[in-house]
C-alpha positions as CSV (number, residue, x, y, z in Angstrom):
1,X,0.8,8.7,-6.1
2,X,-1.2,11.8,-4.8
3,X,-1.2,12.9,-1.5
4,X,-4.5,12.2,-0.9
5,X,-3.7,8.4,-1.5
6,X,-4.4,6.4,1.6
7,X,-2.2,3.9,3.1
8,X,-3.9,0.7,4.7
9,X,-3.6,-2.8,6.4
10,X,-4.4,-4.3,3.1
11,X,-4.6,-4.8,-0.7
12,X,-8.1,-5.3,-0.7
13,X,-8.7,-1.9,1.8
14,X,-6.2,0.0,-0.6
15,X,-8.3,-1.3,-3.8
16,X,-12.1,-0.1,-2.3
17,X,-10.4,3.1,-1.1
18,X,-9.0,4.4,-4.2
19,X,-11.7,3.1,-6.5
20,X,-9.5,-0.1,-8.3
21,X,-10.6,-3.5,-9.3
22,X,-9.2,-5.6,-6.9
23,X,-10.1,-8.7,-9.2
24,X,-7.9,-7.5,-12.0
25,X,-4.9,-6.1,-9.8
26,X,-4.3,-9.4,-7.4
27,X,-1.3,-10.0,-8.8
28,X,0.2,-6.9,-7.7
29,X,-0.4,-7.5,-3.6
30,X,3.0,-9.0,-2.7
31,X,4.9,-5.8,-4.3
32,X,2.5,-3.6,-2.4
33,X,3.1,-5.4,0.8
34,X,6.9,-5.0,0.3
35,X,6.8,-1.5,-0.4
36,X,4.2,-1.2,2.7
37,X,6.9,-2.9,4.5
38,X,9.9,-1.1,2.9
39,X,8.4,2.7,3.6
40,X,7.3,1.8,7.3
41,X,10.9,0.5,7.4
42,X,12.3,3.5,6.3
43,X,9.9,5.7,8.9
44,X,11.2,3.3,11.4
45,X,14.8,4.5,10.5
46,X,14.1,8.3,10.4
47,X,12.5,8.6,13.8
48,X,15.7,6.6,15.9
């Protein structure tokens, strides 16, 4: 990903914000979530 990729609440935000059919690319939400929840996890760890 870019660095001008934007991180959001959901699959459906991520989808209209970087311009990708949300229709065709459903099936990919729960590995997005995980690694939404993995990365914020990992933040989590750096900052204590």
């Amino acid at each position: 990903m870019d660095e001008n990729t934007k991180y959001l609440a959901t699959w459906k935000e991520y989808c209209e914000q970087n311009e990708i059919d949300y229709e065709e690319n459903s099936y990919l939400e729960p590995y997005w979530q995980v690694a939404q929840e993995k990365l914020f996890g990992f933040v989590i760890k750096l900052l204590i």
